[in-house]
N, C-alpha and C positions, 0 to 999 in steps of 0.2 A: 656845079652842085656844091654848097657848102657843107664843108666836112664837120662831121660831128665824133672825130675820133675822142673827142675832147667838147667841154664844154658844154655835160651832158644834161638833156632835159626831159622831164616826165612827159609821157603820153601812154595816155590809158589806151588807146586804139595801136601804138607802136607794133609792128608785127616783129622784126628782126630785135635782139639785143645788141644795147652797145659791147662787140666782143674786146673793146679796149677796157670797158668798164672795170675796178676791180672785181666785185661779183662775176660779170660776163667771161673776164680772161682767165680766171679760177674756174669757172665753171667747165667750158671749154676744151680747156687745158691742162685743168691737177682734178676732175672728176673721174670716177671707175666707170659708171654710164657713156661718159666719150673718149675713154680711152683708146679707144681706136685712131681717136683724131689726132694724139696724140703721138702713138706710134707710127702712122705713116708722116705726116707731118716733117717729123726727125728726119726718117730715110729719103723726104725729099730736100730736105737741107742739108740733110750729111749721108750722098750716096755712100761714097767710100767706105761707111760706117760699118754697114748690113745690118741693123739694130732687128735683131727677133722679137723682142719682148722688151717692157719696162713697169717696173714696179713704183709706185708712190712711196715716199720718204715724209717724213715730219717737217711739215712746212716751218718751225721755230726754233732753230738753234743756238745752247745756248753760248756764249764769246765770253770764253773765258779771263775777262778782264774788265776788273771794278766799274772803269767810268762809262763803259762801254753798253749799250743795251743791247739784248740779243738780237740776231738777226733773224727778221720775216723776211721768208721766202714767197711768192706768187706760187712756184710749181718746182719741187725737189723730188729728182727722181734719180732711179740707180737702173744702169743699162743690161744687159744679160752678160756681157763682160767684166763687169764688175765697177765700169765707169758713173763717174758723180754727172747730172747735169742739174743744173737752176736756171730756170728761166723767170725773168721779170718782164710785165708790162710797167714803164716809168712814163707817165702822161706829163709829169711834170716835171722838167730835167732842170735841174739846178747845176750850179759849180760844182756842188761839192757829192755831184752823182758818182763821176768816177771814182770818187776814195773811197763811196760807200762799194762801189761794185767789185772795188778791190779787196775791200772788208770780208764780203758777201762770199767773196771766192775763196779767198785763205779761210774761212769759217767753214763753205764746207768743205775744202780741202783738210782742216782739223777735223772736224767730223766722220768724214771718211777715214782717218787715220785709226780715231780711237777707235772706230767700232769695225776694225778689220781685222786681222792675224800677221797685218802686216810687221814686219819689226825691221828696227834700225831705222833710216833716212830715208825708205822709199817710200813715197806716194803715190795714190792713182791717179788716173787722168779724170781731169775735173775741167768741165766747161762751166761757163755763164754766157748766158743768151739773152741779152735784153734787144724788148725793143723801146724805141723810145718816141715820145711826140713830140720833143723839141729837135735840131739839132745840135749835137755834142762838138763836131769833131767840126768846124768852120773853116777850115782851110783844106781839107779833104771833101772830094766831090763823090769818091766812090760809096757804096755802101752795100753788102755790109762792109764794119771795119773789124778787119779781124787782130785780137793784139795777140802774142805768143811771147813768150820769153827769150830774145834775140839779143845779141851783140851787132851793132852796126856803125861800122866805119867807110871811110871815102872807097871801098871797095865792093865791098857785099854788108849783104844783110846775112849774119848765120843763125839760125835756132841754134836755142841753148838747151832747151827745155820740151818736149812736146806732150808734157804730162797736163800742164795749165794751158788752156787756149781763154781767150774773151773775144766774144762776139758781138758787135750793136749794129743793130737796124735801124735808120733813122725815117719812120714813116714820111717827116716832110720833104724830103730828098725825092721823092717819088712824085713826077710832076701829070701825069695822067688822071685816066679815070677808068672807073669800071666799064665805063661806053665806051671807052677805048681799047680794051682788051680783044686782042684777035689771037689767030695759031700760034704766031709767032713771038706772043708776050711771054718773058720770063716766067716761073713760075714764082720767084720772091717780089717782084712787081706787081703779079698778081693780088698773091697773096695782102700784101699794102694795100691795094685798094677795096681787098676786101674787108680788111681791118678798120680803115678809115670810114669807109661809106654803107658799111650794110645796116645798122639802123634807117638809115633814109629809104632805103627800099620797102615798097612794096609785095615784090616777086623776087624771085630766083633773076637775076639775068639772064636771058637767052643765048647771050656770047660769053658767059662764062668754060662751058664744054673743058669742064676740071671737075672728077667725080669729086676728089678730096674737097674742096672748096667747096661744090655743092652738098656734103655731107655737112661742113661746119655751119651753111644756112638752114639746112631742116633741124641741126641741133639747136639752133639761136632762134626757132622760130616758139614765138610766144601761145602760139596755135597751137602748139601741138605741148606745150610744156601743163603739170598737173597746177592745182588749181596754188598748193602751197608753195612749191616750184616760183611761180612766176609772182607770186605772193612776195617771197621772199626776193629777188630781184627788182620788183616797182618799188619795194623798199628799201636796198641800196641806192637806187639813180636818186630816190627822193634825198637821203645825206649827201652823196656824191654831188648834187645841187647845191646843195646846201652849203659843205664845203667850198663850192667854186666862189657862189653868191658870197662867203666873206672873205674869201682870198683877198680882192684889191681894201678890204677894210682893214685888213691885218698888213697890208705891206705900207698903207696908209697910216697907219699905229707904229712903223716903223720895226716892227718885230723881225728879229735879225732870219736869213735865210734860211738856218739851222731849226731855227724854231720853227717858223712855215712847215717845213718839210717834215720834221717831228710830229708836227699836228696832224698833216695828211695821214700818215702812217696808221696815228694813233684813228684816227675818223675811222679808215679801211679796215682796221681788227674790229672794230667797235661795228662795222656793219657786217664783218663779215664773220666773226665770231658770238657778237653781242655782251662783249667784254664793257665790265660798269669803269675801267679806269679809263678807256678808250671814250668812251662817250662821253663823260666824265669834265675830261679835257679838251677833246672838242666844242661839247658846251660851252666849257667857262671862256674860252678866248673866242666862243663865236658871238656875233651881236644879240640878241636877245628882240630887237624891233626884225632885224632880218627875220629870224624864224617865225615869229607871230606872222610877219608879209606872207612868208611862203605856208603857214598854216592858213592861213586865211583862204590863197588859192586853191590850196588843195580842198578845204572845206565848200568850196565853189563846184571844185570836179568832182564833188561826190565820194571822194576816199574814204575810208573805214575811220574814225577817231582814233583809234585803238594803234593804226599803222603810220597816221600822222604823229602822234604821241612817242611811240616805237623812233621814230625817224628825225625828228625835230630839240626831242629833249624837253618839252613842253608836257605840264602835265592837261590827262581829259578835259578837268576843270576848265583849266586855261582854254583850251581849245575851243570846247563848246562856249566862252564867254566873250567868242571874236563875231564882231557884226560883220555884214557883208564888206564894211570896208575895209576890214581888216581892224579898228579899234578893238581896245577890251575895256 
């Protein structure tokens, strides 16, 4: 089956969500409606934890330093103990992901600091959990990788630290399938392939036999989602398209890696806030014949003007002035 944890494409008849999607894995994962999903989730990743409760934090914080822009979060949340977690979905792993993830951590490990009672030098414990759809770590076959704050010499490895943990999942490291899942599949294995493949589904799998799992598909099911709900989501995949469709035109234009990655960002607030500097900027470095291509199809599938517009950066005019081939 070809994975579509990535690479994501409109279909009006689609039942499941891409849950890698940004939309899809905010939805998911940092909404109050599935918060459920969320807190058990946790306690099956971090038994030891015993997580009762979790409450949502400010997805935006701000990084106290000039050249620096503030960090967006996927999913920021504070434990009943009082511990930091962020979790990121990274579809697109670049080099320069680790320094961001390390950014991402000290940020909200500041954050945590100022808005505590904490004083003097200590801070709490603060996770970061991404998962990722490229491979990071290339020379390590396990996964997760978990990093801690350690000393390691030709003897041991000692933790130094166990207030900062980082955690990466690296979806493509997971060589199975959802048809391969029996009793004795991990539950992080699982999990992967539910990530990777449930847009392709039509059904529930029958050998899936994991409530939690099968809770995250009646959440992801388009069926059951209201009418502005799923509105709002066919209207993310549409930019999230959109954005992939001129990634190789933008690597092709030579735009340094930094920038790429800068853009996505900017794309993802811009869909999933509807922020005008995010779209903004998306626009201008995207192609302009691209987007008319893809209004053109969508004008074909019957989509609202109003959500192609929304989505595209084109105005009505424009829209409505595309013949079936796509010219204007």
């Amino acid at each position: 089956m070809a994975r579509k944890y990535r690479n994501f494409v409109y279909d009006e008849n689609q039942r499941f969500i891409y849950p890698t999607s940004d939309w899809g894995f905010k939805y998911l994962l940092g909404s109050e409606e599935n918060k459920d999903i969320l807190l058990e989730l946790l306690n099956r990743l971090f038994p030891d934890y015993h997580i009762e409760s979790v409450e949502y934090l400010p997805r935006d914080i701000t990084i106290p330093v000039g050249k620096m822009r503030d960090a967006s979060f996927d999913v920021h949340c504070r434990l009943q103990d009082g511990s930091r977690m962020v979790i990121e979905m990274q579809n697109y792993v670049k080099s320069s992901f680790i320094d961001r993830s390390t950014i991402y951590t000290a940020a909200a490990i500041l954050d945590h600091y100022v808005n505590s009672r904490t004083k003097g030098y200590s801070i709490g414990k603060t996770i970061f959990l991404a998962f990722a759809g490229d491979p990071l770590f290339r020379n390590v076959d396990r996964t997760p990788v978990r990093l801690s704050l350690c000393d390691i010499d030709e003897v041991q490895t000692t933790q130094r630290n166990d207030k900062v943990l980082q955690i990466f999942i690296e979806l493509p490291k997971f060589d199975g399938s959802l048809q391969e899942i029996n009793e004795n599949t991990p539950f992080l294995e699982k999990l992967s392939y539910v990530l990777m493949e449930m847009a392709d589904c039509k059904e529930i799998p029958d050998n899936l036999h994991d409530p939690l799992l099968e809770r995250i598909f009646r959440a992801a099911d388009t069926a059951k989602m209201k009418k502005d709900t799923k509105d709002s989501y066919m209207k993310s995949i549409i930019g999230e398209a959109e954005y992939e469709a001129n990634l190789e035109d933008w690597k092709a234009e030579g735009l340094e890696e930094g920038r790429i990655e800068g853009l996505a960002a900017g794309r993802a607030e811009g869909i999933e806030e509807g922020r005008a500097e995010g779209r903004a900027e998306g626009r201008a470095e995207g192609s302009k014949a691209k987007s008319l291509e893809i209004a053109a199809a969508l004008r074909k599938a019957g989509i609202d003007t109003s959500i192609i517009a929304s989505s595209t950066g084109l105005s009505e005019k424009e829209i409505l002035a595309i013949d079936t081939t796509g010219a204007v």
